[in-house]
Each structure stands twice: as structure tokens, then as C-alpha cells.
VMD Tcl script that draws the C-alpha trace (Angstrom):
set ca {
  {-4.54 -44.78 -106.73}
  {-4.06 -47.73 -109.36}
  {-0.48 -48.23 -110.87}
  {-1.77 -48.21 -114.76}
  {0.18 -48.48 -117.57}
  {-1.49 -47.57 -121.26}
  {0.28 -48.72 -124.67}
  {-1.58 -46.99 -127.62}
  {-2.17 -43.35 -127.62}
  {-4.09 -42.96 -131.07}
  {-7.28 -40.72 -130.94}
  {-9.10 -42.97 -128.46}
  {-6.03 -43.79 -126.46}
  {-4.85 -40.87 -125.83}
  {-8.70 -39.68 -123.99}
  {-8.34 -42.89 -121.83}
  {-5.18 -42.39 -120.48}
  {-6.19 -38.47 -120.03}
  {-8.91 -39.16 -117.72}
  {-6.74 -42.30 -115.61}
  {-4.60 -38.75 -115.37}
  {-7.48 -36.76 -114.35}
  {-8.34 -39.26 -112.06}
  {-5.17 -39.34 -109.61}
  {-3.89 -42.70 -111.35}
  {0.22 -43.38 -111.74}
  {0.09 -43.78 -115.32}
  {2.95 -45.21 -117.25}
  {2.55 -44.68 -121.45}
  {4.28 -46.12 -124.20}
  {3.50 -45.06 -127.93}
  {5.64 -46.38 -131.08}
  {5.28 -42.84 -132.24}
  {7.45 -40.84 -129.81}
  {5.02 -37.68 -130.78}
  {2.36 -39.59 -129.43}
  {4.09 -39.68 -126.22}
  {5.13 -35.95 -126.33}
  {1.31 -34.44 -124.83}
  {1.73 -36.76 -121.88}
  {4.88 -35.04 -121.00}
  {5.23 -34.04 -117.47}
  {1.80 -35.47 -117.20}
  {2.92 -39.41 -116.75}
  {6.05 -41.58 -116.98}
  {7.31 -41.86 -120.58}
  {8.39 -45.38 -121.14}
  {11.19 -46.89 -123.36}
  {9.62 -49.75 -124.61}
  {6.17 -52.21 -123.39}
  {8.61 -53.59 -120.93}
  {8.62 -50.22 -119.00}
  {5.32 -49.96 -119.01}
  {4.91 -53.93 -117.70}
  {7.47 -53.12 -115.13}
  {5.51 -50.03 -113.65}
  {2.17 -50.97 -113.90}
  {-0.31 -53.94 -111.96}
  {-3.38 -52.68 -114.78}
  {-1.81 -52.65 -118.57}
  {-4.83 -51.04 -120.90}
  {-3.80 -52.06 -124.98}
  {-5.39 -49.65 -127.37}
  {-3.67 -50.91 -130.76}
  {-4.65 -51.16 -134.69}
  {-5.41 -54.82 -134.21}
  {-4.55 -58.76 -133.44}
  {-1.39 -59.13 -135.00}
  {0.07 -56.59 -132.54}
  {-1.68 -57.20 -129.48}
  {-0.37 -60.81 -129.88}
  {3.56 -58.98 -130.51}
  {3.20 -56.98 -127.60}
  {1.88 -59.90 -125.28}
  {4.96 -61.68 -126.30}
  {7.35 -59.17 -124.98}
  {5.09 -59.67 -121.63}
  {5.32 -63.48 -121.40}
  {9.15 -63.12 -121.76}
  {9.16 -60.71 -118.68}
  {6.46 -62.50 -117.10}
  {2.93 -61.77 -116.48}
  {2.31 -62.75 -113.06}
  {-0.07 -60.68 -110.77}
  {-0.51 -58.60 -114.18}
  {-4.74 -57.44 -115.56}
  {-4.46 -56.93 -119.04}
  {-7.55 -54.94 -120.67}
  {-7.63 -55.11 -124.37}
  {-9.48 -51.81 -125.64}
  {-8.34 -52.88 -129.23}
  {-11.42 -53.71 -132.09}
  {-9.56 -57.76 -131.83}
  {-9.93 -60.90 -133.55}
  {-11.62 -62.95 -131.08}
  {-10.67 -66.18 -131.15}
  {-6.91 -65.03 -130.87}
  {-8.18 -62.73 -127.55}
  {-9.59 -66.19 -126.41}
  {-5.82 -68.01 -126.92}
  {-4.32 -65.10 -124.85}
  {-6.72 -65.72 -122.11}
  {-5.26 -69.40 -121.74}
  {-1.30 -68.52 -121.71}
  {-2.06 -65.35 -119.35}
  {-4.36 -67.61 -116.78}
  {-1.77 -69.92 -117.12}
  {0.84 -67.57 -116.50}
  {-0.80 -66.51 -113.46}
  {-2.00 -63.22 -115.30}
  {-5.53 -61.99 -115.92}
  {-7.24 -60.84 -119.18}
  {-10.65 -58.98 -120.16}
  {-11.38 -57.62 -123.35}
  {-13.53 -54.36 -123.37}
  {-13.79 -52.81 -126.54}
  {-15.36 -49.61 -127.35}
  {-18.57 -47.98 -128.60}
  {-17.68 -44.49 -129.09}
  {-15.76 -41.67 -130.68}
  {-12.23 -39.98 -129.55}
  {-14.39 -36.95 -128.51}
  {-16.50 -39.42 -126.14}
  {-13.03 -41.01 -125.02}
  {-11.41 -37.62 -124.16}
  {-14.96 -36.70 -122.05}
  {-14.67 -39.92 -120.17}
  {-18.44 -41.00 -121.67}
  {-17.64 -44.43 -123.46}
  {-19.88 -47.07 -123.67}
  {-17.54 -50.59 -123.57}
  {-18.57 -54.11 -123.77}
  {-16.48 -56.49 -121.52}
  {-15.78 -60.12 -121.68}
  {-13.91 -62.33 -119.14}
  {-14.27 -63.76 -115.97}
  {-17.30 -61.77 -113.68}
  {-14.87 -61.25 -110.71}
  {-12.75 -59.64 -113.01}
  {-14.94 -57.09 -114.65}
  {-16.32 -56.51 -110.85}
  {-12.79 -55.75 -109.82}
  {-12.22 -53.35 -112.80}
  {-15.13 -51.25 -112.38}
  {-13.51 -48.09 -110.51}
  {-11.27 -48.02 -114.04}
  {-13.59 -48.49 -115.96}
  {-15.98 -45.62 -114.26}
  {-13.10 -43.29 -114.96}
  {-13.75 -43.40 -118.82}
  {-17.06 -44.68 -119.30}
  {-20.15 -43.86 -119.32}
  {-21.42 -47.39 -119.30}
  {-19.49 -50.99 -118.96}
  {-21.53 -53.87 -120.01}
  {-20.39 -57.55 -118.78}
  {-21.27 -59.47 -122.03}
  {-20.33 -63.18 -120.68}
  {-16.93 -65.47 -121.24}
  {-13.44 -64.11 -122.34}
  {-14.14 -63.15 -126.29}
  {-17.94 -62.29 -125.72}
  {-16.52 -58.28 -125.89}
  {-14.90 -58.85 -129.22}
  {-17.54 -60.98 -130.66}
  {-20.07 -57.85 -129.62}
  {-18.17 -55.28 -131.36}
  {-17.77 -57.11 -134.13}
  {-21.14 -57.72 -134.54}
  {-22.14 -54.14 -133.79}
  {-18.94 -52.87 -136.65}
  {-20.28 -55.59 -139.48}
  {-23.88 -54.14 -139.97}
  {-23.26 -50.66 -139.19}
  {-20.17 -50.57 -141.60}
  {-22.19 -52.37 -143.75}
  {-24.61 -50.03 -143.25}
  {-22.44 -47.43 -144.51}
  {-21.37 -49.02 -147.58}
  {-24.66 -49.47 -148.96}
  {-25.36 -45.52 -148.83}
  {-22.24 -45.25 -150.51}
  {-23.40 -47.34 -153.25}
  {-27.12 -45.59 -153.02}
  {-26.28 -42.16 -153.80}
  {-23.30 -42.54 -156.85}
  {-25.95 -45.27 -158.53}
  {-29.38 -42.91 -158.46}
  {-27.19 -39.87 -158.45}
  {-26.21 -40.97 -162.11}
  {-29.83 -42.34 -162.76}
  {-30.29 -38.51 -162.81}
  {-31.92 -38.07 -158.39}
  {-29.55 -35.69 -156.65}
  {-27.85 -37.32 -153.39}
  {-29.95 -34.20 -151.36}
  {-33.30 -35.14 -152.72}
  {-32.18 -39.11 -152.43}
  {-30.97 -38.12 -148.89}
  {-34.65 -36.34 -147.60}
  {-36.12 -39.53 -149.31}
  {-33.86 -42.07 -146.92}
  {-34.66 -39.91 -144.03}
  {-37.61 -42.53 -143.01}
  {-38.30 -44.20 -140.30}
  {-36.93 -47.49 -141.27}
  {-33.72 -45.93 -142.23}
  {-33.15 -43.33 -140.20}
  {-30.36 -43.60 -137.60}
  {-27.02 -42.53 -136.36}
  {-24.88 -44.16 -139.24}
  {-27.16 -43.04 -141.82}
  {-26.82 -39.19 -140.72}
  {-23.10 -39.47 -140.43}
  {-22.05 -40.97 -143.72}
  {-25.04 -39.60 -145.76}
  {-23.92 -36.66 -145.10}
  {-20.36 -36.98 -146.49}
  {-21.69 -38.56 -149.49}
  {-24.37 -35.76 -150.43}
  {-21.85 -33.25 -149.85}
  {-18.79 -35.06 -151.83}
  {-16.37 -34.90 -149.07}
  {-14.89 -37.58 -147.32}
  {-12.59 -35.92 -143.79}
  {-10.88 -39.05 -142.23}
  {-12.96 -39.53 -138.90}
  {-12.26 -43.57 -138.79}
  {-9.82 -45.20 -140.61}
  {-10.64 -47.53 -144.14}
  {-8.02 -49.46 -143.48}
  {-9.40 -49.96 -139.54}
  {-13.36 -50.86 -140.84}
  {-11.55 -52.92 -143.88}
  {-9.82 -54.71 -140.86}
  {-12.47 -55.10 -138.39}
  {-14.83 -56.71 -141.51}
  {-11.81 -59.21 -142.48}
  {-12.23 -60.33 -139.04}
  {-15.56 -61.11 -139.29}
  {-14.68 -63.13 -142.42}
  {-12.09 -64.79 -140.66}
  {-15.10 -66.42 -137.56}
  {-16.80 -67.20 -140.93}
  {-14.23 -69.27 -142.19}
  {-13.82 -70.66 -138.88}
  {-16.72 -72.11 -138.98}
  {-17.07 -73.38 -143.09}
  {-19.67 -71.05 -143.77}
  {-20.13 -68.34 -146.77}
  {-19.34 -64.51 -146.05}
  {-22.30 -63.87 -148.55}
  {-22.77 -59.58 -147.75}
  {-19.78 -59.87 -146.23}
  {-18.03 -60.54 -149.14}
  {-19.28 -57.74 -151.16}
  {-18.53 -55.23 -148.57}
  {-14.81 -56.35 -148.18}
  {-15.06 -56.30 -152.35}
  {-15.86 -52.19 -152.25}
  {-13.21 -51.57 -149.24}
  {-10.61 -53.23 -151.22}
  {-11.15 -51.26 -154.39}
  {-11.33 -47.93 -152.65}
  {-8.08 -48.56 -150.61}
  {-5.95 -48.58 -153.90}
  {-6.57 -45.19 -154.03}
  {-4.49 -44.60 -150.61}
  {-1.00 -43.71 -150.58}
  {1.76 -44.06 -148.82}
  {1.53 -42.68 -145.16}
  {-1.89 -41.54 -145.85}
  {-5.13 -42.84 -144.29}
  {-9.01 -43.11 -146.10}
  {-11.90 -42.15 -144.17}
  {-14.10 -44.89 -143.75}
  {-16.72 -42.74 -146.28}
  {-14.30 -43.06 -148.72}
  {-15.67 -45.90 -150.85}
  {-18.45 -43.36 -152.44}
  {-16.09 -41.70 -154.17}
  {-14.92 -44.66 -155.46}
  {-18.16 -46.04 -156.48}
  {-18.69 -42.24 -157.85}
  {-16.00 -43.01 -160.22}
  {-16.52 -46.15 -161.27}
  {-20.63 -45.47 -162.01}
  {-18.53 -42.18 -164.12}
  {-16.94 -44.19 -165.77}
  {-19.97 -46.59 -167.13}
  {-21.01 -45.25 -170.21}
  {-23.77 -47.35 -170.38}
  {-25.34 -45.08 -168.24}
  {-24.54 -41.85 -169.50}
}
mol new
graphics top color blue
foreach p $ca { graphics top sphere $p radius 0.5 }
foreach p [lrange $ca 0 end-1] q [lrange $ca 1 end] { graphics top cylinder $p $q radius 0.2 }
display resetview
């Protein structure tokens, strides 16, 4: 039985720490929303603050929105110290940040992996992830009994960074993916082809794929239910923009994609979140409002 201690219990987060639970582990759970924290009642130890969970805990899993507060948190750890202490960063992070964490936790006498996910909360909750890991081999070796208890397949991908560099790769052209359709339909949908006769016409073999189904079919049917986040993809794209800039070179696609997530999140208000599909309807209304094209 592994002392683990989980800090982010969003939709993914909260199906991890279920099955550590499920599995016999002493789990120790912090949320910033204290509702969060309220199904894990009676279930694990409720923890004040990250400290708590630091205290109580040799394996610390981070599931958080991104970099900025991965980097917080780790702060409130290197104040405590991080000595004898795995960190496993679940989070979609920036990785040349996860790569400057990896030096002041080695240092530190701490380790670090980063092991991102491929998957949905319902995949989470039934322990069937797919992950990506980066970090020293002996590490990922060592971790494998955790990581068996929520996936169902763990990938080493190389040095410390590799995992974050491999979902970000995977995110930019399947989110980019997705923003094209959502351009598609609004643009020949005005050109006078319904989005159901565009959609059977997309449905080719070139095309044809797991993103394509799942947004396609929010945009021919004109409804947009939050399954992930705007502000999340809008996020995870920025960071790709980011290694761009890193290295002097043009976002190009890139660019145009962050362009369309920008405009459709000024339609979100306060305390609300966008589905990810949500930049169709704003393309919808912008091709409405062309008369050119009427």
C-alpha cells in the first residue's frame, strides 16, 4: 500500500484518485474547491492545504489547469522540502517549465516524471487511460504498479519533458483538427450545403477519425455541451506557441487557430466555461453576419 497524495480533483482527477482508492492506497486529497473534496469524504484524508498532502504522502500526483500553478504549488513544496518526495505531473504542462522543475527537485533530492493523459474523465473513472511518461527510466519502472492502477497503457517517451512535448503534439493537430470542421460547416453551410449532407461527404477515408465524429457532430447538430474546456485547448495551443517562440520560428496554422479560440472566448462569461466546439458557433455568426454572402 503506497502513501499517495492527489492535488486536483477536476473530472479526470477525481477518476485517478478513485481507483488509487479502489486499489487499497492511503490517499491524501487536496482540492481549492472544498466541493471537490466533499465525494472523497470518508473515502480518504481531506487535507488543509498542499502542505498536508506533502506531509502525508511519499507519491504526490498534480492534476491542475496548467504551468502557472503547478509551478505555485511546487513552491509551497520546496519551502517544506522535497526530499525522498516522486512528484507525477498529470497536468496538459508547458514543457520547458516541467524541465526547470526537474532540476530544483533532483537537486532537492526529490524526483519528477511527467505523464500526461490521453483520455476522457469516463476513461479516468474506469481506470483505462492511456499516459505518456517522461523522466528518468528507473523512475517510470518504479511507478508502474501506480500507474497500472489507472491505466490502461503507460508509454516511457524518453528524458524529463518528452511526456509534455507528446501531448502537446498529439492536442495541436487534433484541436486543430477540430477547428477546421468548425470553420467547414458555418462556410458551405451558408454557400447553401447543409452541415448533414457536408458531414456524409467528410465521412471519407482520409478524414474520417475519432475527432472528426466527435466535433462534427456538435456542429451539424448546433449544439455545443462543454465536454473539454475552450479555455483548456486555447491554453494547451498557447503553449505550443510559446516552444515556437522559443525557438524564433513562425506559429503559421498555429496562429490562426489561437486567432478563432480567442474570438469565440469573448463570448464566455463570468464563471462559465466554452466547450471546446464552441468556436462554430462563433464562426456561424460571423459567416451570418457577412452579407456578402447572403
Amino acid at each position: 500500500m503506497a502513501k499517495i497524495g492527489f492535488i486536483g480533483l477536476g473530472n479526470i482527477g477525481k477518476g485517478i484518485a478513485g481507483n488509487f482508492i479502489a486499489k487499497g492506497h492511503a490517499l491524501t486529497v487536496f482540492d481549492i474547491s472544498r466541493e471537490a473534496m466533499t465525494g472523497f469524504q470518508a473515502k480518504a484524508k481531506l487535507a488543509a492545504d498542499e502542505r498536508e498532502v506533502l506531509q502525508n504522502s511519499d507519491y504526490i500526483f498534480l492534476s491542475l489547469p496548467n504551468s502557472d500553478i503547478v509551478e505555485g504549488v511546487m513552491e509551497k513544496f520546496f519551502a517544506a522540502g522535497v526530499e525522498g518526495k516522486t512528484f507525477i505531473d498529470t497536468s496538459t504542462s508547458y514543457p520547458l517549465s516541467t524541465r526547470e522543475l526537474y532540476k530544483k527537485i533532483k537537486a532537492a533530492g526529490g524526483a519528477l516524471v511527467d505523464a500526461p493523459l490521453l483520455g476522457s474523465p469516463a476513461e479516468a473513472e474506469a481506470g483505462a487511460l492511456d499516459i505518456v511518461v517522461g523522466g528518468d527510466k528507473e523512475e517510470f519502472d518504479r511507478l508502474g504498479p501506480l500507474f497500472e492502477c489507472y491505466c490502461r497503457s503507460y508509454k516511457y517517451v524518453g528524458e524529463i519533458g518528452n511526456g509534455h512535448l507528446s501531448k502537446l503534439a498529439i492536442n495541436f493537430c487534433a484541436l486543430s483538427e477540430a477547428l477546421i470542421f468548425a470553420q467547414v460547416y458555418p462556410v458551405m453551410e451558408k454557400l447553401g450545403m447543409p452541415r448533414e449532407q457536408l458531414y456524409g461527404i467528410l465521412n471519407c477515408e482520409p478524414l474520417s477519425n475519432w475527432m472528426f465524429h466527435f466535433y462534427s457532430k456538435k456542429y451539424v447538430a448546433g449544439e455545443y455541451p462543454l465536454d473539454f474546456a475552450l479555455s483548456l485547448g486555447t491554453k494547451d495551443l498557447a503553449y505550443m506557441k510559446k516552444l515556437c517562440n522559443a525557438l524564433n520560428v513562425p506559429g503559421f496554422i498555429l496562429d490562426g487557430a489561437l486567432d478563432l479560440c480567442h474570438e469565440a472566448l469573448k463570448a464566455q462569461k463570468p464563471g462559465e466555461a466554452l466547450d471546446f466546439s464552441y468556436p462554430c458557433k462563433t464562426m456561424s455568426e460571423l459567416v451570418g453576419e457577412n452579407s456578402m454572402l447572403s
